[in-house]
C-alpha positions in Angstrom: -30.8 83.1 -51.6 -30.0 84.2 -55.3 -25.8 84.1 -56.0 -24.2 87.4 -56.1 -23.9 89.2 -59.0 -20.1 90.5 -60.0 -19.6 93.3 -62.2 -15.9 93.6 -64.4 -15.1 97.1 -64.5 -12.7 98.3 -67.3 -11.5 101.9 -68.1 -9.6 102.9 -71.7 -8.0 105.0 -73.7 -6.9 104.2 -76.8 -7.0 99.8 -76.3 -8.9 98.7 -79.5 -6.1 96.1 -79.6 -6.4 94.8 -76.4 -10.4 95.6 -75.3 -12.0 92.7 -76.8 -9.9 89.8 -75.5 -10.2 91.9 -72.1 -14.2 91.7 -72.4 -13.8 88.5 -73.7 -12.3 87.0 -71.1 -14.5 88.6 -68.6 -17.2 86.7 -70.2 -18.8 84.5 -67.1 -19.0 88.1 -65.3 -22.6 89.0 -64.8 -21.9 92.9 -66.2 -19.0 94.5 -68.2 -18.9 97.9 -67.4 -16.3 99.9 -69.7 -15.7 103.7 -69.0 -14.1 105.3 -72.2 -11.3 108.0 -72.1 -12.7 111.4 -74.0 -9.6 111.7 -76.1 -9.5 107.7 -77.4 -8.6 108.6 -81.5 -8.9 104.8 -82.1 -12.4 102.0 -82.0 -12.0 101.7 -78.5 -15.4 103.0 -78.0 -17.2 101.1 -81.0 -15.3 98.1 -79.3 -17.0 98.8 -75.9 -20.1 99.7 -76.9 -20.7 96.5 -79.0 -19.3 94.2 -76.3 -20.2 95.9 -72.9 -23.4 96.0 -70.8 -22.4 99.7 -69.9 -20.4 101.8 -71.5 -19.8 105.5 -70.3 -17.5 108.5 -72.6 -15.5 110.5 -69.9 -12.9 113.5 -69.9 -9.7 112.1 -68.1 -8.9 113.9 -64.7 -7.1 111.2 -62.9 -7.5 107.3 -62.6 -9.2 107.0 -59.4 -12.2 109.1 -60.5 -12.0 107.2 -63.8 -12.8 104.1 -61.9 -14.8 105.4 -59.6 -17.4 106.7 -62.8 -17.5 102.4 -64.0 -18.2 101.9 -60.1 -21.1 104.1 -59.8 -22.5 102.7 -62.6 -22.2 98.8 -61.9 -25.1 97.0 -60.4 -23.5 93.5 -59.2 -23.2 93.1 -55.2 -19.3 92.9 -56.1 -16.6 94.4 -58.3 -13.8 93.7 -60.2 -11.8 95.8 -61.6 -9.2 95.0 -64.4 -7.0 96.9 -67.3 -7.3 96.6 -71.1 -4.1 94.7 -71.1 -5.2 92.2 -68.5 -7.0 88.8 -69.3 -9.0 87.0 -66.0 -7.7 83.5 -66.2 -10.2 80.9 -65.9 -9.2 79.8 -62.8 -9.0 83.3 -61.0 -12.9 83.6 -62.4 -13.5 79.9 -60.8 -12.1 81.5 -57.5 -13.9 84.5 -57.8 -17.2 82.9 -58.0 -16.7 80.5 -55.1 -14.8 83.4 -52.5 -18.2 85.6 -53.3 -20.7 82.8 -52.4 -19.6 82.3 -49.4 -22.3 85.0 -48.3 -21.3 84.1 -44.5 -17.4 85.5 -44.9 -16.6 88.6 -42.9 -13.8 89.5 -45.9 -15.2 92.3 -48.2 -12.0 92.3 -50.8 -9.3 90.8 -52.4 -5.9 90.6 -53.6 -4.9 88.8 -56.5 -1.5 88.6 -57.9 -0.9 89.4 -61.4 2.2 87.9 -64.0 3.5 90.1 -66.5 4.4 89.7 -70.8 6.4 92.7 -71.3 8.5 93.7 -74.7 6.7 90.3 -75.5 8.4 88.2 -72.7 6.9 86.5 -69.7 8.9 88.0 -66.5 9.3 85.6 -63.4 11.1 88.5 -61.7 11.6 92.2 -62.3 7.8 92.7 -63.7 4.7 92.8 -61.6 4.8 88.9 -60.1 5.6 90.5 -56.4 2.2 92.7 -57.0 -1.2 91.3 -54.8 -3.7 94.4 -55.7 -7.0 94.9 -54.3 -8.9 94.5 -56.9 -11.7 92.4 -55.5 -14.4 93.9 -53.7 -18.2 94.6 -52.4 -19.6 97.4 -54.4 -20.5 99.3 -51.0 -17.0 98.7 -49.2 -14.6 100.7 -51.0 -13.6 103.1 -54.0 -10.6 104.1 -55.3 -8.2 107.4 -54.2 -4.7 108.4 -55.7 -4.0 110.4 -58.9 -2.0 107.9 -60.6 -1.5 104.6 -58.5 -4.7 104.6 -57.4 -5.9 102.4 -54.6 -8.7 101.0 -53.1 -9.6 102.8 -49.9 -11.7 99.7 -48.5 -13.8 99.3 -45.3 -13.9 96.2 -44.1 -11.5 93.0 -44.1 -9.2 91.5 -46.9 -8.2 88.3 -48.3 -6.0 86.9 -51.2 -7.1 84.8 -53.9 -4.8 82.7 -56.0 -5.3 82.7 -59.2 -4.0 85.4 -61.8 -4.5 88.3 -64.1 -2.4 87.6 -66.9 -0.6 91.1 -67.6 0.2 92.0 -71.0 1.9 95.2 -70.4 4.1 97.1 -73.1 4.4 95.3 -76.2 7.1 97.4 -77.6 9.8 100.3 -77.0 7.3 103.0 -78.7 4.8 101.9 -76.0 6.9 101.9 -73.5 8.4 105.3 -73.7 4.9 107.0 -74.3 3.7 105.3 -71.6 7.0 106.6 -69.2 5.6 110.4 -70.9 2.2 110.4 -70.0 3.0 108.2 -66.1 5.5 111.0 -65.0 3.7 113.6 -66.2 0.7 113.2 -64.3 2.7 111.7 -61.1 4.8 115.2 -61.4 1.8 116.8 -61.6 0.9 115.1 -58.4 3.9 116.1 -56.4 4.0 119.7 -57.4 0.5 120.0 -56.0 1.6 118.5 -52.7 3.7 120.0 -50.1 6.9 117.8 -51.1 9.0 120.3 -52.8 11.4 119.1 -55.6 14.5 117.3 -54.4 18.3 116.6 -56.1 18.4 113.3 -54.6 15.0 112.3 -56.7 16.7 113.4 -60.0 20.1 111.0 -59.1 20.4 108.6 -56.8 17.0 107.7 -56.6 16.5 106.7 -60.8 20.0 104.4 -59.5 18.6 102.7 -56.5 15.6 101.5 -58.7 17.7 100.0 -61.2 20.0 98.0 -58.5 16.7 97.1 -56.5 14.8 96.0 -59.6 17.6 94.3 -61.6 19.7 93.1 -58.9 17.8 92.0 -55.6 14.9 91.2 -57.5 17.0 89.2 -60.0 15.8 91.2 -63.0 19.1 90.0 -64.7 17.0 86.9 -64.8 14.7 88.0 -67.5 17.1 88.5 -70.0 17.5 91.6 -72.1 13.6 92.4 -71.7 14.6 92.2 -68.1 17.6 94.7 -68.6 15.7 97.3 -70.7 12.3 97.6 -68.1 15.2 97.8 -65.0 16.9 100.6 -66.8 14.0 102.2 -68.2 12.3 102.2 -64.6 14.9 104.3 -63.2 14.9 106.4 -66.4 11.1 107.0 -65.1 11.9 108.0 -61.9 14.6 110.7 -63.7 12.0 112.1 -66.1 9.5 112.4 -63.3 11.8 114.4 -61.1 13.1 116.8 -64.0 9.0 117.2 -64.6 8.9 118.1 -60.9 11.5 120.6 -61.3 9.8 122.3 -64.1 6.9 122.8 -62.8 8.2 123.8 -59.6 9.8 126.4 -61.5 7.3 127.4 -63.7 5.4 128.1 -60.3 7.9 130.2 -58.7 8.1 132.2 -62.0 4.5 133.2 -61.9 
């Protein structure tokens, strides 16, 4: 029985710095399928296209539908799906290979936990270390749903692997604060379009509790100033998002 085939699924929009390590490290993959956000203004797609097996140009509507384009067009019996700013760690991909052979297993996805570099440090508490994913899985057993933190809605049973995707997530404060701009928006986008209507306690004592949980219980005072600054700057997501929330509302009621 021939082993089965993986396929590294990757979607961007504007990562020319990071795509080529990415693709790189995905190297023992059997397919690198890369779908390319429309309104990339840098070589992200020149990138992709050179170093890719499949490589697809697509108008952002959300990020479950943008990985949901790579999955229908990956051909290996199992995908895994990975950001730009993550590298596969040659022990995950040892993992990987061996948890997939096991043809026998009843398990049809996996966790894996990921570490975070952020503002150029290496958390151990406040980033992502707590984070297992689902990023691990049988082609025909799941696809993603959510508008923003997508998931995978999987049909069958999961496992957790050990090894790690190496997360190197916000390099600097211009990065971070675009990133806070275009992550609310869309997430405020979200919640105006559901039935949760727009609530005070979202705009102040939420941003507050996130900052306490964050850089307190989860010792983020433990990561130094970079540690500080992504605490802080968390809740000042959750703020933005909620004001975003507000307008919109508005804008609604106005109309």
């Amino acid at each position: 029985m021939p082993e089965p085939r993986i396929s590294v699924l990757v979607v961007a929009r504007d990562e020319a710095d990071n795509l080529a390590d990415c693709l790189a490290a995905a190297g023992w993959a059997d397919e690198r399928v890369v779908v390319v956000d429309a309104e990339s203004r840098d070589t992200t797609l020149e990138i992709a296209q050179r170093l890719a097996d499949r490589v697809a140009v697509r108008p952002f509507d959300d990020f479950a539908s943008q990985r949901n384009a790579a999955l229908a067009m990956a051909t290996g019996d199992w995908v895994l799906s990975v950001d730009a700013d993550e590298r596969i760690t040659p022990g995950l991909a040892s993992e990987i290979r061996q948890a997939i052979a096991d043809v026998d297993s009843p398990t049809v996805g996996y966790r894996i936990p990921i570490r975070s570099e952020i503002l150029g440090r290496p958390f151990g508490y406040s980033g992502t270390q707590h984070d297992h994913p689902l990023r691990l899985f049988r082609r025909d057993s799941g696809q993603w749903v959510g508008l923003v933190h997508e998931i995978v809605d999987l049909r069958g049973p999961e496992g957790t692997l050990l090894g790690e995707l190496r997360h190197r997530t916000i390099p600097t404060m211009s990065t971070f604060l675009a990133k806070i701009d275009r992550y609310t928006t869309l997430e405020a986008e979200g919640l105006a379009a559901s039935p949760r209507s727009f609530r005070v306690i979202d705009l102040t004592l939420r941003p507050a509790w996130i900052f306490v949980k964050l850089y307190v219980f989860k010792q983020g005072f433990r990561d130094g100033m970079e540690g500080f600054l992504f605490c802080l700057f968390s809740g000042v997501s959750a703020t933005v998002r909620a004001w975003k929330h507000r307008e919109l509302t508005l804008a609604r009621r106005a109309t």
